[in-house]
Every structure is written in structure tokens, then in C-alpha cells.
ZAMARGU-4260 file (C-alpha; in steps of 0.2 Angstrom, whole numbers, plus 5000, padded with zeros to 4 digits):
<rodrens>
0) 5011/5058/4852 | 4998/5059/4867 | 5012/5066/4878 | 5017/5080/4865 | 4999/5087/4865
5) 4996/5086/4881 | 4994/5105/4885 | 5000/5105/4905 | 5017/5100/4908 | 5012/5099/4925
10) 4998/5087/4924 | 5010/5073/4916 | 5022/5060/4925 | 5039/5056/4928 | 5039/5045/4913
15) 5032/5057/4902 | 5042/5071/4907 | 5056/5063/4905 | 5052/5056/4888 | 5049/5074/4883
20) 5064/5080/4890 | 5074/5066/4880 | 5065/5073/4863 | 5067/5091/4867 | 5049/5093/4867
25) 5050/5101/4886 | 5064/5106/4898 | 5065/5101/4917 | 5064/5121/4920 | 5047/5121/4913
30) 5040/5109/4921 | 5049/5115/4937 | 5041/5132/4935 | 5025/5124/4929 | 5026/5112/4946
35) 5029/5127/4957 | 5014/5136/4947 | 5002/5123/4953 | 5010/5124/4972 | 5006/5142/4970
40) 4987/5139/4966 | 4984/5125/4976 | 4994/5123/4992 | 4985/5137/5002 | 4967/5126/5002
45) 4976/5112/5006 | 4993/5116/5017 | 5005/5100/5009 | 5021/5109/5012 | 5032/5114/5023
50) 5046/5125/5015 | 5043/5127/4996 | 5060/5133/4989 | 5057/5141/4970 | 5074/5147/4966
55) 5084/5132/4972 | 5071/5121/4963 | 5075/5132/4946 | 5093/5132/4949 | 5094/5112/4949
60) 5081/5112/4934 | 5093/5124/4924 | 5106/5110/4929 | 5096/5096/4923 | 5092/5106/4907
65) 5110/5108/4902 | 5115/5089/4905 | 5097/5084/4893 | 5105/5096/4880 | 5122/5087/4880
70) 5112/5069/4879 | 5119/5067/4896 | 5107/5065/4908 | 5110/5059/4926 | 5095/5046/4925
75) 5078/5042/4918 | 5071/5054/4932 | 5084/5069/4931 | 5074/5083/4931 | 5059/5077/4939
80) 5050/5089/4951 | 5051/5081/4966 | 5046/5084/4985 | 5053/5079/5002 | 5044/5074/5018
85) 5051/5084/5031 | 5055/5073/5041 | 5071/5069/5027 | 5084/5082/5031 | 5089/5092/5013
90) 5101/5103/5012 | 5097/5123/5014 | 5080/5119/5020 | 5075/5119/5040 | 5073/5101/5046
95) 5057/5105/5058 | 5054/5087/5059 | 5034/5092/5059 | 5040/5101/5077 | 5041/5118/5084
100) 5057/5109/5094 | 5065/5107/5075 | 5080/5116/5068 | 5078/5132/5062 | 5092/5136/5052
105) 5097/5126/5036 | 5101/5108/5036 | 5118/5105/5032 | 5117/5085/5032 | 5110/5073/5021
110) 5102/5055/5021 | 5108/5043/5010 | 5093/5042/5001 | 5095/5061/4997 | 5110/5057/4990
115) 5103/5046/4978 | 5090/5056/4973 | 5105/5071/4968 | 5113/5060/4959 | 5098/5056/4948
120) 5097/5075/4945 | 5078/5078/4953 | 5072/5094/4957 | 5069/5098/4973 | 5053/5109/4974
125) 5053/5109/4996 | 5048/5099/5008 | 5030/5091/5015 | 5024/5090/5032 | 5021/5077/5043
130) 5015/5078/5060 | 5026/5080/5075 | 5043/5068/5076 | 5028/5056/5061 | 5021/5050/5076
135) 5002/5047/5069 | 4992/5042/5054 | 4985/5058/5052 | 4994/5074/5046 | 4990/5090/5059
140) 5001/5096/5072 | 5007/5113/5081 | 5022/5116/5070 | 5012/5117/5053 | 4996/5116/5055
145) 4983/5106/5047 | 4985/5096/5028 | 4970/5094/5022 | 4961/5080/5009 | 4961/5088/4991
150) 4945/5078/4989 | 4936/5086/5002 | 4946/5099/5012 | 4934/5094/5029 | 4942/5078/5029
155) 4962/5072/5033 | 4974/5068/5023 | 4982/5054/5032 | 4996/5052/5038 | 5011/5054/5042
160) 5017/5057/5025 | 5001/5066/5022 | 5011/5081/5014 | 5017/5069/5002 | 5001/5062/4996
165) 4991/5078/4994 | 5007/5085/4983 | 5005/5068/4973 | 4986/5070/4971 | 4985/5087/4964
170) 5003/5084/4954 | 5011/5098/4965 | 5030/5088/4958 | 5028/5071/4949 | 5038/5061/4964
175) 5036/5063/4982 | 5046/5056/4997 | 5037/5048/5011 | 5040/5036/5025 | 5030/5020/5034
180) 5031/5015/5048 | 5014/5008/5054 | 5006/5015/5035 | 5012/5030/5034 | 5013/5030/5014
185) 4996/5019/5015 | 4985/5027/5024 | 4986/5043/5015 | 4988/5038/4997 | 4972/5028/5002
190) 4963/5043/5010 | 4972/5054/4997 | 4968/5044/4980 | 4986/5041/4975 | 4998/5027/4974
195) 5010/5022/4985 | 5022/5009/4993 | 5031/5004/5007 | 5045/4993/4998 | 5053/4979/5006
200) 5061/4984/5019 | 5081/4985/5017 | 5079/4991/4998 | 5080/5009/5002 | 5094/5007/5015
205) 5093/5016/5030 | 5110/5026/5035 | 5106/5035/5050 | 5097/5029/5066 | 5080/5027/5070
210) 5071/5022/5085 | 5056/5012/5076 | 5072/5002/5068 | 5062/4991/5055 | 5047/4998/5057
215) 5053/5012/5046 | 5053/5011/5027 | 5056/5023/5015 | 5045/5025/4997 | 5037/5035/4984
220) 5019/5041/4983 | 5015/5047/4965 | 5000/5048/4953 | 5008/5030/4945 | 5014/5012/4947
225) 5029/5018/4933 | 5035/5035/4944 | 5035/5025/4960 | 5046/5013/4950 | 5055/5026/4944
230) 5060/5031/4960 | 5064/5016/4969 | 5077/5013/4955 | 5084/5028/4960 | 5086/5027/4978
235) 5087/5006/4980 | 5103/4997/4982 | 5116/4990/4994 | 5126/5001/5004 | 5140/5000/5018
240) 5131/5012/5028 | 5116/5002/5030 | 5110/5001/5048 | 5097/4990/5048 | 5088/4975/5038
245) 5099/4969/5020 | 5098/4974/5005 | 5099/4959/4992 | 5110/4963/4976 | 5106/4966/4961
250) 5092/4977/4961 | 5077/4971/4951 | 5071/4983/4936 | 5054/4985/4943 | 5049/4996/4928
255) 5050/4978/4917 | 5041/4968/4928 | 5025/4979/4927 | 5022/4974/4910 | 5023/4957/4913
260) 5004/4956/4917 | 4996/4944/4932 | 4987/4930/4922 | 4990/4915/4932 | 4997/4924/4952
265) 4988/4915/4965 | 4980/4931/4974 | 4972/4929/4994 | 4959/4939/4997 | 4955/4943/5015
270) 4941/4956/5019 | 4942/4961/5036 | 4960/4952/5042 | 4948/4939/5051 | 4946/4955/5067
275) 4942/4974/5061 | 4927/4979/5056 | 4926/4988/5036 | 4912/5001/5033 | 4897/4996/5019
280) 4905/5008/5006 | 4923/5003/5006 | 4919/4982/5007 | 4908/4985/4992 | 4922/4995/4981
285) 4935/4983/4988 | 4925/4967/4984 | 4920/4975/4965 | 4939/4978/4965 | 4944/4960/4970
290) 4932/4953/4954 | 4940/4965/4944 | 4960/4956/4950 | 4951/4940/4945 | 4944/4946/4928
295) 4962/4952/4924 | 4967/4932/4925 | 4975/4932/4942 | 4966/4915/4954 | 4961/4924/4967
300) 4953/4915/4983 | 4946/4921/5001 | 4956/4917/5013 | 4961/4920/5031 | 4979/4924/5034
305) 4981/4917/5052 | 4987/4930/5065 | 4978/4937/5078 | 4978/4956/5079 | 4996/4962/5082
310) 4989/4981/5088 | 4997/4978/5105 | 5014/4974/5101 | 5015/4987/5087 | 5011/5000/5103
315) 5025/4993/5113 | 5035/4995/5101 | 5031/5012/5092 | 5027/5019/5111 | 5045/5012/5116
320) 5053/5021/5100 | 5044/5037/5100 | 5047/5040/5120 | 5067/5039/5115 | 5063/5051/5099
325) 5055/5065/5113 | 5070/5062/5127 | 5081/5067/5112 | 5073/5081/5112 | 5076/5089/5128
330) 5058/5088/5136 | 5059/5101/5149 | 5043/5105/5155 | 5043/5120/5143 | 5046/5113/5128
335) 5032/5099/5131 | 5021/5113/5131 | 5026/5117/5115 | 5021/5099/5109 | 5006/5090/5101
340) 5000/5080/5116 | 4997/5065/5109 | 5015/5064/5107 | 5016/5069/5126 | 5005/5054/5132
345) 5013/5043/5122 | 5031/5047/5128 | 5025/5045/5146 | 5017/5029/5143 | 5032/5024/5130
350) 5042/5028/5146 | 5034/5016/5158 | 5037/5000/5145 | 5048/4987/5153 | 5060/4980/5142
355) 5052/4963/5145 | 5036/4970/5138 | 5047/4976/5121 | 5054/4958/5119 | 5037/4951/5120
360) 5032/4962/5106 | 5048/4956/5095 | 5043/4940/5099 | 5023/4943/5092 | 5032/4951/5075
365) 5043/4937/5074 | 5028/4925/5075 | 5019/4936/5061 | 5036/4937/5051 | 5034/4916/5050
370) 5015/4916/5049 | 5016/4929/5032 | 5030/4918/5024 | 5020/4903/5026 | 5006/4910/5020
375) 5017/4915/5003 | 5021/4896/5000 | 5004/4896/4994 | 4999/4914/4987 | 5010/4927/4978
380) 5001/4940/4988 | 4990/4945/5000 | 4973/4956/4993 | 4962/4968/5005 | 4958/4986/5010
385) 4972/4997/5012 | 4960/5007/5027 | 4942/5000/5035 | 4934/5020/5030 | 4939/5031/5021
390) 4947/5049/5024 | 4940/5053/5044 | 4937/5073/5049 | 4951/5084/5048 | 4960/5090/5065
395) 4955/5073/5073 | 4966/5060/5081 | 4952/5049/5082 | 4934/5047/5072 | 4922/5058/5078
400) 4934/5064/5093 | 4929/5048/5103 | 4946/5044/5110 | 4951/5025/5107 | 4966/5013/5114
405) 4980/5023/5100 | 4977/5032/5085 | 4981/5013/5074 | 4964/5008/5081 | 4956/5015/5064
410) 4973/5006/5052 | 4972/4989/5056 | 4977/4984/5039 | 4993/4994/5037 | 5004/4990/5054
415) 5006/4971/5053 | 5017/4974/5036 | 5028/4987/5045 | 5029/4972/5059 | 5035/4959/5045
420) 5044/4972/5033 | 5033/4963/5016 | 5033/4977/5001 | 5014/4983/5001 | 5005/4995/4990
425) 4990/5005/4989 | 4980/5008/4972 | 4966/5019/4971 | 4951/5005/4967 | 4935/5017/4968
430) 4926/5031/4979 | 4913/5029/4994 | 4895/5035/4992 | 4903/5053/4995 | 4915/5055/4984
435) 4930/5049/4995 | 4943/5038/4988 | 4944/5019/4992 | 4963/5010/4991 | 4965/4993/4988
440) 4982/4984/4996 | 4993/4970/4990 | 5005/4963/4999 | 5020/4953/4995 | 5034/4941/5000
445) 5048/4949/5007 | 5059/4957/4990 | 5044/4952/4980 | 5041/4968/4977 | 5041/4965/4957
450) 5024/4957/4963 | 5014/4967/4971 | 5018/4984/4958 | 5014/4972/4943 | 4997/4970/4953
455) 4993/4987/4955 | 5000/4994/4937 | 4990/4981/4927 | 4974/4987/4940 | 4978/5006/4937
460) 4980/5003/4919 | 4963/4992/4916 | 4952/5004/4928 | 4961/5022/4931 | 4954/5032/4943
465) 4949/5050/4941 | 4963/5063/4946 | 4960/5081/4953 | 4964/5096/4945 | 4961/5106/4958
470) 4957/5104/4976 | 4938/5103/4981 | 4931/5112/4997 | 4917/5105/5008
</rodrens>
């Protein structure tokens, strides 16, 4: 009855929406319109999309409406507004890639996981920027400019699916795309105060090629635990286009396992990874957060995972993929002008690897690859910050523009789970002394993602955090 009375269609949830789509109470046009109202009001404080596309968003909701109407709908999630990260092709939208170097004209190709999502009916309300070729944590480039925190428009989203996680912050749609590849869903639903995961990798199949290989996942950020399940339900499964990792068979209904509760899950609890440093304000939310996992009946104990810091091989080999992502580019003098230069220096250095130096780095993820799976003969998952701060100054590549080794200096939390492929989320746990959200990060066995969302759904449910209804400014 809650849902009925609820007075914004779009400040509800994929679940709920679809519920009310399934009584009649609401129609996916509604919330479609009421999504692209909210887009309207708050996109131009905060610059979370790319392309927005109204009338082909309506024309798939009055699709969706007519297949509720006839009691046939597509999939629990038909109808859902539903955003992209631009780095996804979709189909009559540009596919910029977060460049000025991108297409201009209308994709005409799809990825497979844009194929799922049509054929569980979403709405497709645009797509979300991402910096150039997502080659950083933080969301600011020369093709669209700055995406900015909703919590405090000073500070960055995070990146790269930084579009992604403002939209799902402010519920500008109910399910947003993103991609991973050294915590690029993590780092800004931490920074952004929204849930999302990486999943195992191979869940989401990838059918095109990539460069970072599997590095790259594919997940949902949303509001909840129950849409990001929703989604991955959608778009997970085995294919025969799959390029890379394996996708096991069946498919686990993820949206079960969350009310199976955690009483019992032997948790570790590492609070600094045993090397980076975690400001005073994010250990103390993190460490209240941690009692707060135990107090729901899970056994959690400190612990050190075991591995060294894996930074340097994580740069040989994202410098190695992102230098073959620009020299597909055609970079002529010219058009590197026309680049973010971060990207530039990393291309040149990229360039200068030696195969000898990228096998080394294969060899350091597949020592972390054993080390993790060891480590989950004895704990279910893996407990610490999602990030060491919270969200840094907007327009920055580096905390107070004092230029480090790599952007990943500042995520030392995130990349080592791109390096091993383990499902890991972020969960909003709290807010610093400024008013900044803190994300907490589990971490699971490989395809134990039923774990690691039971975790955070029965966290979100006990302590919700406070959402935004609109963006606050500085």
C-alpha cells in the first residue's frame, strides 16, 4: 500500500514500479515522463548525461504500456527507465565514447548486453558520460565536460561511470548501465551515495572486444540491492559470443538470495588492505559499519588478506590497453590535440611497455587470483572501504592537483578485484564530517555473487541511507 501512495513516481524503484505497472496503478509512460521531468530539473547542476532522448524514451514506454495492458510484459523490469553509459553503443544515439574523436552520427550497432536490456522492454531515457575512451576514476573530459557530485556540486562524481551514478543518485531512471575496470562502478557509487556492483566477471558476457580484456566488467548502479538484481537478471547469462572469461549456467535468482539474510557468513574485515592510508572520517563510518555486519549475525574478524599492493601491474596493464584503445583512434598529431592529456601521457608510456613487462603483470594477477581464492576457503567475503576519502575536488585528476604515480593512487581498494574478476559491491554505510558519502565494499568468491548482494541488501535494509531529492550546490 506504501507504493500506491507514494506521490512521485519518479522517486520509487524498479521493483516498485513494476509492481505498479502489474496492478495498473501506474504506466511505464508515466514514470518515463516523470523520469525525464527530473532529468529536466536536475541534469544542468550536475551534467550526468550525454544524449538525453525524450521521444524515443516515450516511444518504448508506450510499447511497454501496451504489453502491461495485455498481462504480457517482456520481464519484471519492462518498462523501467533506464540509462546507458556512453561508452555502450545504443542505437540512434551518437557513440562519443566520452571523446571529441567519437561518432557523430547515430549508432547503428549494438552490444549484447543492449540486446538484453530490449528484450526485457526498458526504456532507454539516453546515455551518461564517462571520461575519454573511461580511462580514469573520475568523470571530467574535453568532449562533455564536468559531472559533478549531487551531494556537493564542488566535488567529483567519480568515475568512470560517473554519469551512471549521479543519474542513480538523484533517480534520473531507476537502472543505470556502467562499467569496471579498476572501480569504475565503485568508486563513484561510493563518491556518489548509491549502490553498485562489479559482478563476477563472465556473468555479463562481453561480445565485442576490449583491450583491458578482463579487467572490464559490465553492472548496474541504482538506488537498491533489489534493482541492481533486477538488472543483472536481465542482462546475465551464457552466450556463444562471449569473448572472454565463462559464464557458468544456470543463472542464480539473485533477487531470492537477498532475503536469505547473513546470520552465520564468516566476514574478513581488512581496514586499510595492510598498505594505503584511510582518512579519520571514512575509518570511523567504516569501522561503525563493520560492528553493524556483526550485529546483523554475520562473524566477522580482522584480517589481512595477504598480497602486496598490485598498483604496478594494474598500470602495465590498463597503460598497455588504453595505448591500443588511442592507436585505434588515428592519433595524428591533430587529433591528440583534441584529447584529454592524461590519456595522451598514458598512451605514450602505454607505448613504451615491453611485452615482458605485460606478462609479469599477468603473472602478479594470477598470484592475487590464488592468493583471494585461498583467502575464501576461510571467509565468505572480504569487508573494507570501498575508497580511502571520500568524493576529491571536481575537475581534478589528482587530490588537490598534486600530481601522483596514476590517477589509481587514490582507489587502492577497488583495482585488485578487476585483477582477480571477484563480484564486489559498494553500499552507502554513512557520511564524513561534511556531508559526503562513505561506501562500504564486499567482496566475494568468484560467481559468489548471491553473497556479496545478500550482504549489502540486508545492510541497506537494517540502516538506509538518506537519498537526495535534489542536487546540493557548494
Amino acid at each position: 500500500m506504501d507504493v500506491i501512495l507514494k506521490a512521485d513516481l519518479g522517486e520509487m524503484t524498479a521493483a516498485e514500479l513494476s509492481r505498479l505497472f502489474a496492478s495498473g496503478g501506474a504506466s511505464p509512460v508515466e514514470a518515463a515522463q516523470a523520469s525525464l521531468d527530473r532529468i529536466e530539473r536536475f541534469n544542468p547542476e550536475v551534467n550526468a548525461f550525454a544524449h538525453v532522448t525524450p521521444e524515443m524514451a516515450l516511444e518504448q514506454a508506450r510499447a511497454s504500456e501496451a504489453r502491461w495492458k495485455a498481462g504480457a510484459p517482456l520481464s519484471p523490469i519492462d518498462g523501467a527507465p533506464t540509462t546507458i553509459k556512453e561508452l555502450t553503443p545504443v542505437k540512434g544515439i551518437p557513440h562519443r565514447r566520452g571523446s571529441k574523436l567519437g561518432a557523430h552520427e547515430p549508432a547503428a550497432q549494438e552490444f549484447l548486453i543492449m540486446e538484453r536490456l530490449r528484450a526485457a522492454g526498458v526504456t532507454v531515457l539516453g546515455t551518461t558520460t564517462s571520461p575519454e575512451f573511461g580511462w580514469k576514476g573520475v568523470t571530467h573530459g574535453p568532449a562533455f565536460g564536468n559531472t559533478l557530485n549531487p551531494w556537493r556540486t564542488d566535488r567529483a562524481s567519480g568515475g568512470s561511470s560517473g554519469g551512471a551514478a549521479v543519474a542513480a543518485a538523484l533517480n534520473m531512471g531507476v537502472l543505470h548501465e556502467g562499467s569496471d575496470g579498476a572501480g569504475s562502478i565503485r568508486i563513484p557509487a561510493s563518491w556518489s551515495g548509491c549502490f553498485g556492483i562489479k559482478p563476477s566477471f563472465g556473468w555479463i558476457p562481453s561480445d565485442t572486444f576490449t583491450p583491458l580484456f578482463e579487467l572490464a566488467h559490465r553492472g548496474p548502479l541504482t538506488r537498491t540491492v533489489e534493482d541492481a538484481t533486477l538488472f543483472m537478471a536481465a542482462t546475465a547469462g551464457p552466450d556463444p559470443r562471449q569473448m572472454y572469461g565463462w559464464c557458468p549456467s544456470p543463472v542464480p535468482d539473485w533477487t531470492a538470495a537477498l532475503a536469505q539474510g547473513v546470520k552465520g557468513l564468516r566476514i574478513g574485515y581488512s581496514r586499510n588492505l595492510g598498505y594505503a592510508e584511510v582518512s579519520p572520517d571514512v575509518a570511523a563510518v567504516v569501522d561503525r559499519a563493520a560492528a553493524r555486519v556483526a550485529e546483523l549475525g554475520a562473524i566477522v574478524e580482522e584480517v589481512d588478506p595477504g598480497f602486496a599492493n598490485p598498483q604496478d601491474a594494474l598500470i602495465a596493464l590498463w597503460y598497455a590497453g588504453e595505448a591500443l584503445s588511442v592507436d585505434m583512434a588515428d592519433p595524428t598529431p591533430e587529433r591528440l590535440a583534441l584529447m584529454d592529456p592524461g590519456l595522451v601521457e598514458i598512451w605514450r608510456k602505454g607505448k613504451a611497455l615491453t611485452g615482458t613487462e605485460v606478462v609479469a603483470a599477468e603473472q602478479v594477477r594470477a598470484t592475487l587470483r590464488v592468493t583471494m581464492a585461498q583467502f575464501h576457503q576461510r571467509y565468505d567475503a572480504l569487508m573494507l572501504p570501498t575508497m580511502p576519502t571520500t568524493a576529491i575536488e571536481a575537475g581534478t585528476d589528482f587530490p588537490g592537483g598534486v600530481k601522483g604515480k596514476d590517477w589509481s593512487d587514490w582507489s587502492p581498494f577497488t583495482y585488485p578485484f578487476n585483477m582477480t574478476g571477484q563480484p564486489a559491491v559498494s553500499v552507502p554505510c554513512g557520511m564524513d564530517g561534511g556531508g559526503l558519502p562513505v561506501g562500504l565494499q564486499f567482496v566475494g568468491a568468484m560467481y559468489r555473487d548471491d553473497i556479496v548482494l545478500r550482504l549489502a541488501a540486508a545492510y541497506q535494509a537494517a540502516w538506509p541511507e538518506q537519498t537526495l531529492s535534489a542536487p546540493r550546490r557548494a
